[in-house]
Backbone as a ProteinNet text record, in pm:
[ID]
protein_1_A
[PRIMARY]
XXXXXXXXXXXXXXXXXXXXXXXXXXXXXXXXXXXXXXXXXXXXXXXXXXXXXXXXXXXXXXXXXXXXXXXXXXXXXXXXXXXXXXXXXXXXXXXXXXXXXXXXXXXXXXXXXXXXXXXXXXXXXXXXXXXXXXXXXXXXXXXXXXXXXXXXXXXXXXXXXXXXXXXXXXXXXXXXXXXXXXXXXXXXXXXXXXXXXXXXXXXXXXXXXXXXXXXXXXXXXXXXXXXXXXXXXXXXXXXXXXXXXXXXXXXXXXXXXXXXXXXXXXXXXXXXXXXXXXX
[TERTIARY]
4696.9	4682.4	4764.1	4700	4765.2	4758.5	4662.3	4642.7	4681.1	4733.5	4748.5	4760.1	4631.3	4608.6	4619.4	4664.7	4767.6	4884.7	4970.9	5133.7	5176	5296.1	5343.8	5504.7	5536.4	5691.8	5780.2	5845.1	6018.8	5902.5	5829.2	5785	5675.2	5669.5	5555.4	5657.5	5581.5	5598.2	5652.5	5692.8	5707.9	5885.5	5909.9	6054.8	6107.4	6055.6	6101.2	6098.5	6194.6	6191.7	6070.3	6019.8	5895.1	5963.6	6075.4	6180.5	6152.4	6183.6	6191.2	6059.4	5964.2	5823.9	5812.6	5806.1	5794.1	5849.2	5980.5	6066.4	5982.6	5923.7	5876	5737.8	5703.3	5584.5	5571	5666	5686	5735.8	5841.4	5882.2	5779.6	5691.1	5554.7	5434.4	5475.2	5403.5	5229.5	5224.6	5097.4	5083.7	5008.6	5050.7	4985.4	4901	4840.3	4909.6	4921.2	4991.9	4933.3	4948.1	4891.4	4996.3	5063	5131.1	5033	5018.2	4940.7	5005.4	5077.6	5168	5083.6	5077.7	5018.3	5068.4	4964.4	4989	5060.9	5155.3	5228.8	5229.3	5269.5	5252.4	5421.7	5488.9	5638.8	5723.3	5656.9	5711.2	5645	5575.9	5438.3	5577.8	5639.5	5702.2	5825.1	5889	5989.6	5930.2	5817.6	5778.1	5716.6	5661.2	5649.5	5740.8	5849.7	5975.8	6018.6	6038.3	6085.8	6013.6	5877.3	5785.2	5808.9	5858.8	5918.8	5998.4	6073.6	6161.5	6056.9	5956.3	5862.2	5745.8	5758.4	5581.7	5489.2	5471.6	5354.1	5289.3	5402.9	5338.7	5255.8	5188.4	5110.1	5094.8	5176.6	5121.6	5034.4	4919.9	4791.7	4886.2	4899.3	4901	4823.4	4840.5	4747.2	4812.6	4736.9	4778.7	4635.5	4696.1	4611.3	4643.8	4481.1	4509.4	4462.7	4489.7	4457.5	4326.8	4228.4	4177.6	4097.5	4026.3	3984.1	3800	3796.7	3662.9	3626.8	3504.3	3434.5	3517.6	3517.8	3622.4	3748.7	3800.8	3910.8	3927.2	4021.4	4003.5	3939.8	3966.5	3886	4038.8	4071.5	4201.4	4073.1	4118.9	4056.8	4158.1	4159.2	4246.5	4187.7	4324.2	4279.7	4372.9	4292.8	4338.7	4337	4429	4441.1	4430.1	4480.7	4466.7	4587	4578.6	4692	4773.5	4878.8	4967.9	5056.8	5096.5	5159.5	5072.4	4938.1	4870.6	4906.6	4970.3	5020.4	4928.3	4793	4705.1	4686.7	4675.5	4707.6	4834.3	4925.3	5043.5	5088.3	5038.4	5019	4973.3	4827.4	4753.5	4850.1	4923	4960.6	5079.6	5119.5	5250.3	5224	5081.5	5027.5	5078.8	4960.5	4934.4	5053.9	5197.5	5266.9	5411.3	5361.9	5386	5348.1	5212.5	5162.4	5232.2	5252	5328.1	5423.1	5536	5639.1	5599.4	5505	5482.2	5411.8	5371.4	5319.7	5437.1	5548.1	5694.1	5743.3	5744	5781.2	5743.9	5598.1	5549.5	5588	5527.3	5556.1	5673.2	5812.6	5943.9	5926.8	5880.9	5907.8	5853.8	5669.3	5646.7	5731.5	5785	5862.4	5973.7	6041.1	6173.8	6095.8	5996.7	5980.2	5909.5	5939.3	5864.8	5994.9	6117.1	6259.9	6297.7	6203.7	6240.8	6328.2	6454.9	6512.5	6510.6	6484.3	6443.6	6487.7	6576.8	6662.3	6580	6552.9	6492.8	6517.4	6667.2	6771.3	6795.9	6774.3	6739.8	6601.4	6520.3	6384	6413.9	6447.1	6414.2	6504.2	6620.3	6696.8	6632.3	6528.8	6440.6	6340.5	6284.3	6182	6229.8	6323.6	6441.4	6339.1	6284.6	6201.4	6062	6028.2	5914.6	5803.2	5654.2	5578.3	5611.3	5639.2	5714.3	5559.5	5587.8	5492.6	5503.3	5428	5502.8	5550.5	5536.9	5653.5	5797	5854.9	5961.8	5984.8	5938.4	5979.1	5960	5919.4	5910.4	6054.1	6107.4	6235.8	6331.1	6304.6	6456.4	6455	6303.6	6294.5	6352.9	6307.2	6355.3	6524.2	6613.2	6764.4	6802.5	6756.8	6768	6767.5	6716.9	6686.4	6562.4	6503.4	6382.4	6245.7	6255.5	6136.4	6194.3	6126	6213.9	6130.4	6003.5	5913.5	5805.9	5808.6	5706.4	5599.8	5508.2	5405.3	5448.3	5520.9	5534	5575	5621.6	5606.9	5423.3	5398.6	5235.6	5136	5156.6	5125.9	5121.1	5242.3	5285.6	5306.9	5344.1	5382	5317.3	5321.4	5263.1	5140.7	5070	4906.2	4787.2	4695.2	4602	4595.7	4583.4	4589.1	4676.3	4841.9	4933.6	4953.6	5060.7	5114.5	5158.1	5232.4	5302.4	5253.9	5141	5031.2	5005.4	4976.6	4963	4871.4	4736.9	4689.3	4700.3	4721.2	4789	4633.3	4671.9	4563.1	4529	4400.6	4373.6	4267.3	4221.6	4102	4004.1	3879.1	3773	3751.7	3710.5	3674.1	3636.3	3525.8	3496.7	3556	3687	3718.2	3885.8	3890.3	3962.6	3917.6	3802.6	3753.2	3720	3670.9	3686.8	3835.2	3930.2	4069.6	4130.7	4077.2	4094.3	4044.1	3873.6	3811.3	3879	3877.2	4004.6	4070.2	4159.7	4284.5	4276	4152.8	4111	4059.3	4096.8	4122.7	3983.1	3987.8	3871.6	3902.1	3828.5	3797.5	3783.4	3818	3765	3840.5	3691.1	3729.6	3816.2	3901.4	4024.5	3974.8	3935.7	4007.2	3850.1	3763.2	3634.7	3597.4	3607.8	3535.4	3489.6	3603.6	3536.3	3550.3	3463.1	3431.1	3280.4	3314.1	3161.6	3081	2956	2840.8	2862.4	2941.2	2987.3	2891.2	2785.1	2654.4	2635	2618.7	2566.8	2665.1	2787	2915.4	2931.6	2918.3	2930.5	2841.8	2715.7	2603.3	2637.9	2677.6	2729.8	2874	2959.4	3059.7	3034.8	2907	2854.7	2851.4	2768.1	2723	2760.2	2938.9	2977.8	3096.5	3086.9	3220.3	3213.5	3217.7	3309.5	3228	3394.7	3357.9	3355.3	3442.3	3416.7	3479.5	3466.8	3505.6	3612.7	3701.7	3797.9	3769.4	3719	3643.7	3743.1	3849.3	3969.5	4058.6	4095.4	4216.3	4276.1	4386.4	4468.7	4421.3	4364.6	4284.1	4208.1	4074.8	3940.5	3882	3787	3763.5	3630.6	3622.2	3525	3372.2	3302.9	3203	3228.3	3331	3379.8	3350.1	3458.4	3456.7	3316	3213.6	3082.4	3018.8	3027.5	2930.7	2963.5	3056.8	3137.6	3100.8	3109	3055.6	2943.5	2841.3	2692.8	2655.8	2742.5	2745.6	2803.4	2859	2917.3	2829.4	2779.5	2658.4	2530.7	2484	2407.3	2363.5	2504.8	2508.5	2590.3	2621.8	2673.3	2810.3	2890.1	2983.8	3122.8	3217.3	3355.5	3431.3	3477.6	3527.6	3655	3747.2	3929.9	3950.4	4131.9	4163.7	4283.4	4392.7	4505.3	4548.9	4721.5	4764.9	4750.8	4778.5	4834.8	4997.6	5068.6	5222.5	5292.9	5371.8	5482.6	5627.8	5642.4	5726.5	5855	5723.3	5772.9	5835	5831.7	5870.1	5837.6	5663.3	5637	5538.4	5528.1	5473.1	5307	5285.2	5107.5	5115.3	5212.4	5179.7	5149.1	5098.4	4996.8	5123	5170.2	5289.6	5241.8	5353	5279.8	5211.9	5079.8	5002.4	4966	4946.5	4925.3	4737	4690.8	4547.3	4450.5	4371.9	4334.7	4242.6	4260.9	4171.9	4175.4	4029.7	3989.4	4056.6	4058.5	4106.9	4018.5	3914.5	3760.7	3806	3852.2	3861.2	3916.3	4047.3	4131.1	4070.9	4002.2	3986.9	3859.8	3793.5	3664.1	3724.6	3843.5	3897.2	3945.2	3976.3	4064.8	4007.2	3836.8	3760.9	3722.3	3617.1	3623.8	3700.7	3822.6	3947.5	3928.8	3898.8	3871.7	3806.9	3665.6	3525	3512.1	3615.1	3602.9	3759.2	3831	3938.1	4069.1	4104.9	4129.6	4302.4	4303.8	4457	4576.2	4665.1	4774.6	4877.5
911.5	1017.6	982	991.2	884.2	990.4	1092.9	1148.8	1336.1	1411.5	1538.9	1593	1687.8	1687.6	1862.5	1892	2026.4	2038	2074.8	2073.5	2154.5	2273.4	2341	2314.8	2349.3	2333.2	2448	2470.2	2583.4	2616.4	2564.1	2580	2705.1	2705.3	2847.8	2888.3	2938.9	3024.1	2878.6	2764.2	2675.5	2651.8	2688.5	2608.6	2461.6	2392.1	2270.7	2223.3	2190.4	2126.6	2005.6	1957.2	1886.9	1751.8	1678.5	1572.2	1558.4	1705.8	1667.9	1680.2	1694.1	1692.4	1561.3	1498.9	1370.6	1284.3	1336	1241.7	1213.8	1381.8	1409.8	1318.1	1304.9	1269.9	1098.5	1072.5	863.3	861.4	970	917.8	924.5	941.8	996.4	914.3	818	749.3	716.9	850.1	951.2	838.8	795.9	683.9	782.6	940.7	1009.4	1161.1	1214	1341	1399.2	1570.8	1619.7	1759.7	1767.5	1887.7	2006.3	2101.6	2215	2375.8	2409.9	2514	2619.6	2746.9	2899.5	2880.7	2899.6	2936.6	2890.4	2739.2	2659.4	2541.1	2414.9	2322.8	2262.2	2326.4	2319.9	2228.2	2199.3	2138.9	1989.5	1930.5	1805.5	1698.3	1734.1	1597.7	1549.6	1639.8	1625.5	1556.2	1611.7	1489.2	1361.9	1394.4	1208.6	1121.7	1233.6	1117.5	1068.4	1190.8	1110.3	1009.3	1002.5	909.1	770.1	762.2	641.9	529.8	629	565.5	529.5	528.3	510.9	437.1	339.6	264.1	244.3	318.3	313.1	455.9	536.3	677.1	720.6	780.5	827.2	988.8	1055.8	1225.3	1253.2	1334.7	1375.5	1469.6	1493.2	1671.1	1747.6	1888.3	1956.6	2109.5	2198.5	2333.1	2409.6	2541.7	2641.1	2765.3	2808.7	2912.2	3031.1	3147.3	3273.7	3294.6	3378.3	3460.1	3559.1	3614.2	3770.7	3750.4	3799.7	3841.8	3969.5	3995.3	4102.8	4131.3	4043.3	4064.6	4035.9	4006.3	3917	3873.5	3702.4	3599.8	3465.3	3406.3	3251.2	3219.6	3073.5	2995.9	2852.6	2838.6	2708.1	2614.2	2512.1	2375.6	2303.8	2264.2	2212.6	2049	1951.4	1803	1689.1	1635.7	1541.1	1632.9	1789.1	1832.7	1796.6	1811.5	1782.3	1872.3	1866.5	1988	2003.9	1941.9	1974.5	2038.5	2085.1	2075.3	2259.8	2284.1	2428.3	2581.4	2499.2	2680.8	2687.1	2568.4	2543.5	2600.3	2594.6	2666.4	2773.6	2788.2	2956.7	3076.3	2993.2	3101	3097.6	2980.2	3009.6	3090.6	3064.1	3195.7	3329.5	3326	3496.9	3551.8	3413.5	3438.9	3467.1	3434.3	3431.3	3544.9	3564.8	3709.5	3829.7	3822.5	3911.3	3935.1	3771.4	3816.8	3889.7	3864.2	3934.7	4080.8	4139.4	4310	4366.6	4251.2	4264.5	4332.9	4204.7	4199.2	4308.5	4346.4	4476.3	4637.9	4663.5	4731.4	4772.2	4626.5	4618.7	4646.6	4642.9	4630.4	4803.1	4893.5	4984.9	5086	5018.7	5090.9	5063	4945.9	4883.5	5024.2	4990.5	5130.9	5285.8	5320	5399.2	5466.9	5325.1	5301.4	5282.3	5279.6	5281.8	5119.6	5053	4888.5	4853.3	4830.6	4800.9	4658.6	4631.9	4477.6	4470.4	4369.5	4319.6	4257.5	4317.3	4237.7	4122.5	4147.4	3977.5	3904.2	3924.4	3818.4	3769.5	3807.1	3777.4	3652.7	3715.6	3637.2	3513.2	3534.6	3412.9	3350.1	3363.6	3257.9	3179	3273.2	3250.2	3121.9	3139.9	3035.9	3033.8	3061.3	3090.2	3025	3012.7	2936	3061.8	3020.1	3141.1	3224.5	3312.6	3410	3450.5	3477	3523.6	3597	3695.9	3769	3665.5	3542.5	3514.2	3490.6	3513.1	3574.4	3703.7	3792.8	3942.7	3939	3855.2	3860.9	3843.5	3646.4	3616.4	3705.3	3801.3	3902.2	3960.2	4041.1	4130.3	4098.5	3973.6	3867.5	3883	3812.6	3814.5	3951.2	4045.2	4208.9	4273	4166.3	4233.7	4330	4372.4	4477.7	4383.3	4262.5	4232.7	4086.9	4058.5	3946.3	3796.9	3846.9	3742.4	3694.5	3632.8	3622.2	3668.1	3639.4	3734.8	3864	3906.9	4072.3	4128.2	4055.5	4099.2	4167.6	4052	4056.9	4162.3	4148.3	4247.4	4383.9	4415.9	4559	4616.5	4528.6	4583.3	4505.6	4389.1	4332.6	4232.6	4254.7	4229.9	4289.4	4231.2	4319.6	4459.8	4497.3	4604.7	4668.8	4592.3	4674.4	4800.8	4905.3	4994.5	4964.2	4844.8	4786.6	4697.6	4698.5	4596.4	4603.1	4534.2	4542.8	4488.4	4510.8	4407.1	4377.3	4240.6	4203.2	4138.8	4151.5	4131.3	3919.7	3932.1	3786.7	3725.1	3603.1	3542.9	3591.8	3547.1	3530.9	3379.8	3395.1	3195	3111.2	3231	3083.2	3108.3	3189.7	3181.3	3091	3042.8	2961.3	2783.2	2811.3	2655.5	2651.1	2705.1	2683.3	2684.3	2693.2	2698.8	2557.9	2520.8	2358	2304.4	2325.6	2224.6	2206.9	2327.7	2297.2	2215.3	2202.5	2124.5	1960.4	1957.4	1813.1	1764.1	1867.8	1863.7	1911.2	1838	1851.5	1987.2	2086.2	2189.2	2189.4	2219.6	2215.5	2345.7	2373.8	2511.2	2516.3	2571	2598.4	2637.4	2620.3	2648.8	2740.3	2703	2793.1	2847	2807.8	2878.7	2955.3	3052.8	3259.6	3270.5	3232.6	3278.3	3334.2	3481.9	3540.6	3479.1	3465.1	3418.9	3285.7	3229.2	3070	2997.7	2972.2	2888.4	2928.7	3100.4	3154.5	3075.9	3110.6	3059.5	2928.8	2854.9	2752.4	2719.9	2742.6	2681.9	2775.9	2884.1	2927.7	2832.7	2798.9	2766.2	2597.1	2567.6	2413.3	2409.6	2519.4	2525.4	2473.2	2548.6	2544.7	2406.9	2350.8	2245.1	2197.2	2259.6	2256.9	2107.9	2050.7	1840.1	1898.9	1976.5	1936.2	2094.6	2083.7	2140.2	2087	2145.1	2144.8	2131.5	2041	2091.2	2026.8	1990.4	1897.7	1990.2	2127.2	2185.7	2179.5	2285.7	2287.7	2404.1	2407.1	2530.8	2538.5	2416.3	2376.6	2302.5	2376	2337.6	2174.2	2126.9	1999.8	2057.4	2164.6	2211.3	2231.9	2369.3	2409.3	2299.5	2176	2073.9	2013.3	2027.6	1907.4	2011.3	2148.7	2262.6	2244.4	2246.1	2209.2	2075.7	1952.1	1843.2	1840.1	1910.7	1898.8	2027.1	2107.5	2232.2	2103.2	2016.1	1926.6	1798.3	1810.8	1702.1	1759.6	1883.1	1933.8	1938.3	1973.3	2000.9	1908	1770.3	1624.2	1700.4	1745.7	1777.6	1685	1654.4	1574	1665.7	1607.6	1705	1656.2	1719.6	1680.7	1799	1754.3	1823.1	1792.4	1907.4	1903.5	2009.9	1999.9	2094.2	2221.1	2252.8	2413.7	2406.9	2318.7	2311.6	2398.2	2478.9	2597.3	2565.2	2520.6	2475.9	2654.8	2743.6	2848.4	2907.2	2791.8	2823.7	2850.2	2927.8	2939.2	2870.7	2927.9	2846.2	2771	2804.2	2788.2	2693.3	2710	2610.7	2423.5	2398.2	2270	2206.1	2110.7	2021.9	1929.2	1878.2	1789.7	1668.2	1609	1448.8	1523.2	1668.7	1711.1	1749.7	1682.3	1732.4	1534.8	1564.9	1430.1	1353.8	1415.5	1393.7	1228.3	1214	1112.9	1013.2	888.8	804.2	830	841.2	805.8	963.2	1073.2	1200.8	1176.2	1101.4	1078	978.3	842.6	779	808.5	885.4	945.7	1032.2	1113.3	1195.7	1112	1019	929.2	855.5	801.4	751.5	881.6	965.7	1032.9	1068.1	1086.8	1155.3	995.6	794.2	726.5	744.2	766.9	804.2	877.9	1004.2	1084.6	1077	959.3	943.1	1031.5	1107.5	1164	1109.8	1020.3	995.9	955.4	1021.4	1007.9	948
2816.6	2718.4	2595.6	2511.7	2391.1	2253.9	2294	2118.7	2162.1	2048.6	2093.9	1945.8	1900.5	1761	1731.8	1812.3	1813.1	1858.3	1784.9	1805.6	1698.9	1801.9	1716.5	1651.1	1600.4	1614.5	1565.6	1482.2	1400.2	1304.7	1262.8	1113.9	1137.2	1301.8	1268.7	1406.4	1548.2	1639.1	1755.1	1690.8	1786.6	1862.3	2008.6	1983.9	1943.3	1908.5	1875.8	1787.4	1685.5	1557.9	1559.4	1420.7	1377.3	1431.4	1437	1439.8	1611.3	1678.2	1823	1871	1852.8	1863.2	1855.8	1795.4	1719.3	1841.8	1864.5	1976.9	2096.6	2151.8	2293	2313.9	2181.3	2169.1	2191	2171.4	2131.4	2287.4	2339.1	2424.6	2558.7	2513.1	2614.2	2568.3	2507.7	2426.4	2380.9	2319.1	2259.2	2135.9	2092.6	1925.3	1811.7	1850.4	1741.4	1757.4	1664.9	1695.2	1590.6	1573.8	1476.4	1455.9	1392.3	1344.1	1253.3	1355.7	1290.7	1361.7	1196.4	1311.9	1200.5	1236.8	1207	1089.3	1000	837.6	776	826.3	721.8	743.1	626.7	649.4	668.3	667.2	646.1	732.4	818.1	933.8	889.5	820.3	813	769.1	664.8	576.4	672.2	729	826.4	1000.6	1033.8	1140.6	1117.6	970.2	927.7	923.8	874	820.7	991.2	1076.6	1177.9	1298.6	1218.4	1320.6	1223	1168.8	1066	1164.9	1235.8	1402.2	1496.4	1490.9	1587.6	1535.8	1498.8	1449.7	1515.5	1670.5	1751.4	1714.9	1646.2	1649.9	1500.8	1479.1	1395.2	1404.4	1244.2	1278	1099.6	1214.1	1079.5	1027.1	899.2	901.1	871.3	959.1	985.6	935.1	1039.4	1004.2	1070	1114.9	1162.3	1143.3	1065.4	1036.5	1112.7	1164.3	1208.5	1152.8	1166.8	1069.8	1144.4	1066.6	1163.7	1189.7	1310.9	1391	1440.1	1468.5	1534.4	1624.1	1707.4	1836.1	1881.9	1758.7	1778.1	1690.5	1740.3	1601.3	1652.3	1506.9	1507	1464.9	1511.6	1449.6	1408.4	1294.1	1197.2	1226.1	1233.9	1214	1087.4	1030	907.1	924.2	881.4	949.7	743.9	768.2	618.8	475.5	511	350.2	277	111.5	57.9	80.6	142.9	189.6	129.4	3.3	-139.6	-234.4	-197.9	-339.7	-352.3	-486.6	-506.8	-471.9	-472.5	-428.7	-283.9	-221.6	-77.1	-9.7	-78.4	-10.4	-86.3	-198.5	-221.4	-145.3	-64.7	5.9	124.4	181.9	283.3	279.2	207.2	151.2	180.1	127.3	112.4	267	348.8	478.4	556.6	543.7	604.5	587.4	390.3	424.2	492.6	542	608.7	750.1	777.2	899.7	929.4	809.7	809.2	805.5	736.7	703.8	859.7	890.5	1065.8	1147.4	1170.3	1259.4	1233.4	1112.9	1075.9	1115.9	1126.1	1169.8	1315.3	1394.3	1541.4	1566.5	1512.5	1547.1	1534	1458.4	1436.7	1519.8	1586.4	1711.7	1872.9	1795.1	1961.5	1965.7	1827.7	1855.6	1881.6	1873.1	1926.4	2000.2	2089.8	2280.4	2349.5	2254.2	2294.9	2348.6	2242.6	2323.4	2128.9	2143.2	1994.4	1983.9	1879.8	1835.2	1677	1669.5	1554.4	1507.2	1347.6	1228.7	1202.6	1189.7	1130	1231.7	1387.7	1473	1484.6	1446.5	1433.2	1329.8	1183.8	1110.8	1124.5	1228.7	1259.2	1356.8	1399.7	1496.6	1443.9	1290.5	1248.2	1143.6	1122.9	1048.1	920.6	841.4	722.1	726.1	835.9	902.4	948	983.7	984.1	1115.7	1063.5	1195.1	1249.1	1371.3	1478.9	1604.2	1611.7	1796.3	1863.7	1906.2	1978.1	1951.7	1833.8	1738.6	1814.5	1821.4	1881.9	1982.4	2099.9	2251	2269.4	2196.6	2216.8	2253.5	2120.1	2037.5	2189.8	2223.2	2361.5	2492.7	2514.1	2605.4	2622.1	2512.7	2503.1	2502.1	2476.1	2478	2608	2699.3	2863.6	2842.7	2785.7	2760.6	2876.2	2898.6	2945.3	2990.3	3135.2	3209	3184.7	3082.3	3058.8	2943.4	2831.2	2741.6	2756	2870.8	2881.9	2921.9	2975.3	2989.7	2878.9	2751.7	2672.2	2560.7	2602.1	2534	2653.1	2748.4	2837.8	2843.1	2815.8	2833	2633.7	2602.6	2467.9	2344.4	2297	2175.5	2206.5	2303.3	2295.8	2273.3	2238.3	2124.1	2208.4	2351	2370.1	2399.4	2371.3	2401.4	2311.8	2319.8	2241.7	2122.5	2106.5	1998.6	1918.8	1920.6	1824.6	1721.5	1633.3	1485.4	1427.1	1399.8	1339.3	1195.3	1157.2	984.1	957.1	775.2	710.2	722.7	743.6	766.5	741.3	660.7	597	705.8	636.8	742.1	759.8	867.5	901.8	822.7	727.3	609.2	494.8	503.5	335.4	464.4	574.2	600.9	608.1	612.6	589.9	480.8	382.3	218.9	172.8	243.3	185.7	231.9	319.7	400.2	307.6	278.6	193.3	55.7	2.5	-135.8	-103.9	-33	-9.2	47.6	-21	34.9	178.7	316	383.4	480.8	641.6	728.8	857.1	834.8	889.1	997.1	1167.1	1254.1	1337.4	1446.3	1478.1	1630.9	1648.3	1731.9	1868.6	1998.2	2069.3	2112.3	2167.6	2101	2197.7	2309.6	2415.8	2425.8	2448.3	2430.6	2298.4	2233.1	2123	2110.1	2084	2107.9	1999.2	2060.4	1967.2	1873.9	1999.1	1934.8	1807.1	1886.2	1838.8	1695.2	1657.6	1576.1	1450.7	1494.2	1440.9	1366.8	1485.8	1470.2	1353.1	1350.8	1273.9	1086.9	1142.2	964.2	899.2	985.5	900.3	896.3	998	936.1	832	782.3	692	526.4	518.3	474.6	486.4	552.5	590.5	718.7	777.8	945.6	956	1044.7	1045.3	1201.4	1264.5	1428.5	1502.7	1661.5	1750.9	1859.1	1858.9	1934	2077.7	2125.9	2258.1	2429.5	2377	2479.5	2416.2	2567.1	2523.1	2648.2	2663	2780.4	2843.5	2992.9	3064.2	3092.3	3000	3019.7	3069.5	3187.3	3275.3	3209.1	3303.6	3273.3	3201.5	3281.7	3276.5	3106.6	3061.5	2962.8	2875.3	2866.7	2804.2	2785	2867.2	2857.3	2708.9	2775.2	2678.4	2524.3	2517.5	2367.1	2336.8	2415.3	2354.7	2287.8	2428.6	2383.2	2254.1	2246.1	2119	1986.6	1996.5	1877.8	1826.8	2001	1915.3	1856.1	1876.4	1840.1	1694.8	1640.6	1509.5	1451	1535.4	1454.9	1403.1	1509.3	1470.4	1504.1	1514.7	1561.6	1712.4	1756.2	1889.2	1847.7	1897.2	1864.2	1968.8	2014.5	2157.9	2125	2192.5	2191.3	2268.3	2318.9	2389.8	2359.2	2205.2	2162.8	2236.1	2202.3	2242.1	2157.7	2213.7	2155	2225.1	2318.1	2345.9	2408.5	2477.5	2494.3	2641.2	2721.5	2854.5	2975.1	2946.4	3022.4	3138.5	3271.7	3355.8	3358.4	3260.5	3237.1	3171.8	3063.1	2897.1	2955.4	2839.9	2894.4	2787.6	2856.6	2777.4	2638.7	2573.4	2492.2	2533	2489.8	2545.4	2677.2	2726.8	2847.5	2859.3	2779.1	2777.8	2733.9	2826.2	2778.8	2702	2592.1	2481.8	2445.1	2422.5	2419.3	2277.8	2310.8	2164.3	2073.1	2067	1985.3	1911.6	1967.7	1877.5	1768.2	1759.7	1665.3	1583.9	1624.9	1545.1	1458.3	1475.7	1431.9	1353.8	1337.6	1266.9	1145	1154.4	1073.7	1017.6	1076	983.7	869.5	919.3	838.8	720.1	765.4	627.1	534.5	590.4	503.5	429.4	498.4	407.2	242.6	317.9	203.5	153.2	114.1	56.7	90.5	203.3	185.8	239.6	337.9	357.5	291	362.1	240.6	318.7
[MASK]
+++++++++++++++++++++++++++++++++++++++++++++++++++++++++++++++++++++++++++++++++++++++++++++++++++++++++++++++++++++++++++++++++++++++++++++++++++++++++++++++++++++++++++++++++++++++++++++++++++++++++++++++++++++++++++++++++++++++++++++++++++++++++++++++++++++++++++++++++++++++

C-alpha cells in the first residue's frame, strides 16, 4: 500500500500536525500522499516542506470541501489547485468562518443540555485551523461529559442529535467550480450512500468532476467494484484514501490503511501534467 490521497491533519479536524503525517506516512513507506483537510489548505506548504526529508515520498495538495445535500452532504476533494491563489482561499476563509458561527451555536445548545464546553479550549484545539465538531467532542471528552468520540456524535452533536447545527455550505457544484477556479481537479468524496449517486454523478460531470473516490476505509469489495464500474461509465478517475483524523477511535482506518491502487495516483498526476497544472 503505497498511495493514501486523503489525509487529515491540525489544519482542519485532524490530530496530527501536516510534518507528523508526513513522518507516519514515509515511515510506512506510502511514496504518494495527499493532504486534504475540511475547508483549508493550511496544512499543504508545511507537509511539503517536511517530505523534503523523505525523497521516496510525494504529497499532492489537496483539500475537501463540505457542502450541502437533500439528504445530507457531498464532501468534494479538490487535488493540484493553486492553493495560494487569493479567491481560492478567500472562499475558504468564508467557509471556515462558518464553522466557527456553527461551534458557537452548538456550544450554546450543549450548555443548555447542561453539557459546558469552553469556547477558548475549542479554539485552543482548533489552533486557527478549520475547526470542526470533533473540536467540541475533545473539549466534552477532557470535561468527563462523555467517555467517547462517538458518544459524543451519538447522543449530542450528530445530525440527529439535540446539539446540532447545521452551518451555511456551497452546493457541490459551486464546490467543484471553486476547485476548477483554482486550477485544480475535482473529485467526489467518499460516495457510496450517496442518494441518487448516478444522477449526481452525471450533473457535476458535467461541469468538471475528473473522478470518484471509490478505495475508502469500510468498503466492502462489492462497494468498491460498483464505484469502479460507476467511474468507468462516465470515464471518470477513481482515487482512494483513508479519511485519516488521527482521532482514536476503534474503527478509524489508519494512514496507507486502505489499498488503493498505484495507477489512482499516477492517473491523477498525469492528468494535473496534461492540463499544466503541477506545482
Amino acid at each position: 500500500m503505497e498511495v493514501d490521497l486523503h489525509l487529515h491533519t491540525t489544519a482542519s479536524d485532524g490530530r496530527l500536525t501536516p510534518e507528523e503525517v508526513v513522518q507516519v506516512a514515509a515511515r510506512k513507506g506510502l511514496t504518494i500522499i495527499a493532504i486534504t483537510d475540511h475547508d483549508s489548505v493550511e496544512g499543504v506548504s508545511s507537509a511539503r516542506e517536511a517530505a523534503r526529508h523523505f525523497p521516496s515520498l510525494r504529497v499532492i495538495p489537496g483539500v475537501e470541501i463540505n457542502t450541502d445535500a437533500p439528504d445530507g452532504t457531498v464532501h468534494i476533494l479538490g487535488y493540484f489547485m493553486d492553493y495560494e491563489d487569493m479567491e481560492f482561499q478567500s472562499g475558504l476563509k468564508v467557509l471556515r468562518h462558518s464553522r466557527e458561527l456553527r461551534a458557537k451555536k452548538m456550544i450554546a445548545k450543549l450548555d443548555g443540555l447542561g453539557v459546558h464546553v469552553d469556547w477558548q479550549r475549542v479554539q485552543e484545539l482548533a489552533a486557527g485551523g478549520s475547526m470542526g465538531r470533533p473540536h467540541i467532542a475533545q473539549v466534552m471528552l477532557e470535561n468527563g461529559h462523555i467517555s467517547s468520540f462517538e458518544e459524543a456524535f451519538i447522543k449530542y452533536i450528530g445530525r440527529r442529535g439535540p446539539a446540532y447545527v447545521k452551518r451555511d455550505r456551497l452546493s457541490a457544484v459551486e464546490a467543484v467550480e471553486m476547485v476548477l477556479r483554482a486550477g485544480g481537479l475535482p473529485v467526489l468524496a467518499h460516495p457510496a450512500d450517496i442518494s441518487n449517486l448516478e444522477a449526481l454523478v452525471v450533473r457535476l460531470k458535467g461541469i468538471g468532476l475528473v473522478g470518484l473516490e471509490a478505495y475508502y476505509g469500510g468498503y466492502r469489495r462489492s462497494t468498491v467494484q460498483r464505484l469502479v464500474g460507476l467511474a468507468d461509465k462516465y470515464e471518470l478517475l477513481t482515487s482512494g484514501g483513508s479519511d485519516f483524523h488521527g482521532l482514536g477511535s476503534a474503527d478509524e482506518t489508519p494512514i496507507g490503511g486502505v489499498d488503493v491502487p498505484f495507477d489512482c495516483a499516477q492517473s491523477l498526476i498525469s492528468l494535473a501534467e496534461q492540463r499544466e497544472m503541477l506545482t
